[in-house]
C-alpha positions as CSV (number, residue, x, y, z in Angstrom):
1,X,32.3,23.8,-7.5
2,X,32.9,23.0,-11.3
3,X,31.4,20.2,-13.2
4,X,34.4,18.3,-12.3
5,X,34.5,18.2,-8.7
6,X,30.6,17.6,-8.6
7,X,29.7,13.9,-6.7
8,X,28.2,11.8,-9.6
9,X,24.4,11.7,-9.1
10,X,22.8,7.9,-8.8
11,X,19.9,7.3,-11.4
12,X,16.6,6.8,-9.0
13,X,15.9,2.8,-8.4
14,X,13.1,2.2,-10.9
15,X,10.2,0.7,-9.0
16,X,8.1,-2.1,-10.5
17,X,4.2,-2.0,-10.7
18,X,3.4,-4.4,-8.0
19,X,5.8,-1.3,-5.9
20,X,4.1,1.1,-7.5
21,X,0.5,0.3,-7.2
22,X,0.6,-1.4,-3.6
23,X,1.9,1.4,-2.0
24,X,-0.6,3.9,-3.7
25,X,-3.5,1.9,-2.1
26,X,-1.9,1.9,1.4
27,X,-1.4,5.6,1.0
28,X,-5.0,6.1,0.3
29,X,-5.8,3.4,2.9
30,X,-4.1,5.6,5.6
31,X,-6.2,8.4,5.3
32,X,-9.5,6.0,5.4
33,X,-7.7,4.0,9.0
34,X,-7.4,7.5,10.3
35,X,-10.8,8.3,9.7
36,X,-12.1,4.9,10.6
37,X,-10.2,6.2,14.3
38,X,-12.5,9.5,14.2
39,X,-15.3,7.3,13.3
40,X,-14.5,5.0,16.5
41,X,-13.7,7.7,18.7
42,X,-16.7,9.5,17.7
43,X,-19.5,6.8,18.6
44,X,-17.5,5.8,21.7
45,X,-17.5,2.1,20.2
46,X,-15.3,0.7,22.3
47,X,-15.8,-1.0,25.2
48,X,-16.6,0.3,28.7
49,X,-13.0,0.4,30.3
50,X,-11.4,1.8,27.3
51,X,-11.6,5.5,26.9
52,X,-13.1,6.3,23.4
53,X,-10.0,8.4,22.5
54,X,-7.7,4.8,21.9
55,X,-9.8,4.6,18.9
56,X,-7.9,8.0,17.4
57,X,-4.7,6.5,18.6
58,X,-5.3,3.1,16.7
59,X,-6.5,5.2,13.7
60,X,-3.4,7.4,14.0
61,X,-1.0,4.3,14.2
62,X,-2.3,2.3,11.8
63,X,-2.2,5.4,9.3
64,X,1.4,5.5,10.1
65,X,2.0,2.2,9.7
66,X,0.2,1.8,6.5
67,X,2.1,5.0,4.8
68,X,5.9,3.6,6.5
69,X,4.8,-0.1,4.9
70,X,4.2,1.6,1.3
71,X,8.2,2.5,1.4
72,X,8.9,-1.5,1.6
73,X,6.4,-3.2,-0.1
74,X,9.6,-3.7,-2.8
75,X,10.6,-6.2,-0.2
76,X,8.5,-10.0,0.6
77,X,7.3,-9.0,3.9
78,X,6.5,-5.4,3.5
79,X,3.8,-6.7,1.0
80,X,3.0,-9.7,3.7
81,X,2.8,-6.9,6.2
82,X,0.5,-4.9,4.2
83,X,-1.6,-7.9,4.2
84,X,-1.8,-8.1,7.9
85,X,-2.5,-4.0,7.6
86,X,-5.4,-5.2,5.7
87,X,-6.4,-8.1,8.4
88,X,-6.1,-4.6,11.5
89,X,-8.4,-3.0,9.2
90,X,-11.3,-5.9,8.8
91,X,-11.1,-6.4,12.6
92,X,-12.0,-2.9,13.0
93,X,-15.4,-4.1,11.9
94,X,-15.7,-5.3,15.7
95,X,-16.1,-1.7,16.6
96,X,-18.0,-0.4,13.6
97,X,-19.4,-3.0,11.5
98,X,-18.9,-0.6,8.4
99,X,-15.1,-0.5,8.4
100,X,-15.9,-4.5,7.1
101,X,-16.8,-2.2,3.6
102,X,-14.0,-0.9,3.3
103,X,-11.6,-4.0,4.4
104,X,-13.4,-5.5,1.5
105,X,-12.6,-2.8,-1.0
106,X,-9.4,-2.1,-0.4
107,X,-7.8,-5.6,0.5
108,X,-9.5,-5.9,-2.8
109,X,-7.7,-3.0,-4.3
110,X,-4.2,-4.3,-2.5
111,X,-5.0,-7.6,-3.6
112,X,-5.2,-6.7,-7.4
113,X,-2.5,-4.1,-7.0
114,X,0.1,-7.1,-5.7
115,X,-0.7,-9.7,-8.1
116,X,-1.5,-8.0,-11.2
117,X,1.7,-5.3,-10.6
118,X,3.9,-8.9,-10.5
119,X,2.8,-10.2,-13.3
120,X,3.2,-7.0,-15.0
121,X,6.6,-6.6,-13.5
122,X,7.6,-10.5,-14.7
123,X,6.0,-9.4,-18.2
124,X,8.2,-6.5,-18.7
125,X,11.5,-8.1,-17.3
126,X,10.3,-10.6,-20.3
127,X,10.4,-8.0,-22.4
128,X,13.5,-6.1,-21.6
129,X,15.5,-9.9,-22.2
130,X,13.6,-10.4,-25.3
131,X,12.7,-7.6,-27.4
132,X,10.2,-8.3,-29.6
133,X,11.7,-8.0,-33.4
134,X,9.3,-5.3,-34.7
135,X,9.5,-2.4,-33.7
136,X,5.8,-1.3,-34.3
137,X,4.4,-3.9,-31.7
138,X,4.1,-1.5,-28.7
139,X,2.2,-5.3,-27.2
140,X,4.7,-7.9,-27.6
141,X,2.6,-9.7,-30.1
């Protein structure tokens, strides 16, 4: 095939921060739900009628879920569903009251990642419009 007849290659979608960062800490957040599962599983916490070994499958799915939802958070309700990952997660602390810690830390973590990412994303759509006229202020200022 010559340069020619070659199919034009599409330059990658950029991805904003709020993109970027959210789907970093449901990436890390999966491998913590999984464990949370073992953890579950493990100290047979759930109730008598359920077998113990649910608590690897709810591990296991919300893992899943949590790494599939990091591929839409660009979209409204892949970050509203991330937020209801975060809600599974807290409930955990049913089970295992320590899986509350880490609802706490990283619904923290997803919170900062969301809002701080969009208002870094709306600051450097800002600046792309309206470059600043020097070209030494890396800043804006």
């Amino acid at each position: 095939m010559t340069e020619a007849e070659a199919p034009e290659r599409r330059a990658p979608r950029r991805r904003g921060a709020a993109e970027s960062l959210a789907s970093i800490v449901l990436a890390f957040e999966s491998i913590i739900a999984f464990l949370g599962g073992l953890v579950i599983y493990g100290l047979k916490a759930l109730p008598e009628p359920i077998e113990p070994w649910w608590g690897v499958v709810a591990g296991s799915v919300v893992a899943v879920l949590m790494i599939l939802t990091g591929r839409f958070v660009r979209y409204p309700w892949g970050i509203a569903f991330g937020w209801a990952l975060q809600v599974v997660v807290a409930l955990g602390a049913i089970f295992v009251p320590a899986l509350l810690i880490v609802a706490l830390i990283f619904g923290g973590m997803y919170g900062y990642a969301t809002i701080k990412g969009a208002q870094l994303d709306r600051r450097n759509a800002q600046l792309a419009a309206n470059p600043p006229e020097q070209a030494g202020t890396a800043n804006g200022d």
